[in-house]
Steps between C-alpha positions, in 0.01 A plus 500: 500500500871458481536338837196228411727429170828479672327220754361390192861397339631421858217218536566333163884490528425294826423231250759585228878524770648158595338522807149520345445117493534444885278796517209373280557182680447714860223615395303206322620340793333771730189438265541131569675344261806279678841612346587122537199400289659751217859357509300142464329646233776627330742189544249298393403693094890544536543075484175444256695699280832352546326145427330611210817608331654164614178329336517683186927437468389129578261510188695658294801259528250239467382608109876566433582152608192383283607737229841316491385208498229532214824591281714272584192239423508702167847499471530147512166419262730743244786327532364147482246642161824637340659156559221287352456750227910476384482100537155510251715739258772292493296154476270686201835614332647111535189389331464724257831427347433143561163541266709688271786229432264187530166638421441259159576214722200387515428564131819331413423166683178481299641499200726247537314192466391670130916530413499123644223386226666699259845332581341165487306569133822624375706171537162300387517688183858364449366170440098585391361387142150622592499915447116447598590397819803739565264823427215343752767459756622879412134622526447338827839644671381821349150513654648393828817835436142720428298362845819552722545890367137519569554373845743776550273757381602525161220503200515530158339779331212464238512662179329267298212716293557734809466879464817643520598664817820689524508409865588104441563492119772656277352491112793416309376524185144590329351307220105468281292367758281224308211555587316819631455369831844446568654882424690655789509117703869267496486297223846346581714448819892531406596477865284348822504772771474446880327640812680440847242532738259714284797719406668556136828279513543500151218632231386288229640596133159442266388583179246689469224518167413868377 
């Protein structure tokens, strides 16, 4: 039994000792197997291998050139976005303090012809006998002062026989309504009050009856 174990270990370290490859390679090729045929073999996994480590270096260079130059496409989108962004900043700033200083222009210009028909009833009034006449002309530059407000969004506030509402009026003063239907509503406006553009501008001082 020890002998057959001893050949046992002798047979397998044929294989195992640096000399173990020419001796499989005796013997497969005294089975029938070519030794050349092996090296062939061999050489040739030994080169598919070496070009698919080559192919796989070659595609990985390629997505790291790709990779570059997705962000330096980014880069420059970034660079060009922060540009157009500072130039709209600046332009909205320039504006802004452009609507700031010479926002009422536009107001301003409308008014003017009213100051010129006031200008020119003034010095006809230095010479005008008819007071009928001088109030008609007054009325008329005044109705044409009211439609120009209008036209900038400017409206006068009712109050007449209005209820009162704290949100437009300001009741001045409370007196005997005279008549029943006319307690808690403005009697009497003291002082016209103004929307701009549906918002309070001034409220309207009233009188109100009790």
């Amino acid at each position: 039994m020890k002998a057959k174990t001893s050949n046992q270990y002798h047979n397998k370290d044929k294989y195992m000792n640096p000399k173990g490859k020419r001796l499989q390679e005796e013997e497969m090729t005294a089975q029938g197997t070519p030794a050349e045929d092996l090296h062939e073999e061999a050489e040739e996994n030994a080169f598919q291998t070496e070009d698919a480590t080559q192919e796989e270096a070659e595609n990985i260079a390629n997505e790291l050139e790709e990779a570059r130059k997705q962000i330096e496409d980014q880069k420059d989108k970034f660079l060009r976005l922060s540009a157009e962004f500072d130039n709209y900043r600046k332009r909205t700033m320039k504006e802004k303090a452009e609507l700031i200083l010479n926002g009422s222009e536009k107001c301003i210009s409308s008014i003017l012809p009213v100051v010129d028909d006031l200008e020119r009833a003034l010095k006809n009034m230095e010479t005008a006998t008819d007071v009928r006449a001088v109030k008609e002309g007054v009325e008329l530059i005044y109705n044409k002062f009211m439609t120009v407000l209008e036209q900038n969004g400017v409206k006068v506030i009712e109050t007449k026989e209005k209820p009162l509402d704290t949100d437009y009026h300001e009741a001045i003063a409370v007196i005997p309504a005279p008549a029943e239907e006319l307690k808690g509503k403005i009697l009497d406006c003291v002082q016209t009050g103004y929307l701009l553009n549906d918002k309070v501008i001034r409220h309207a001082k009233v009188v109100v009856g009790e």
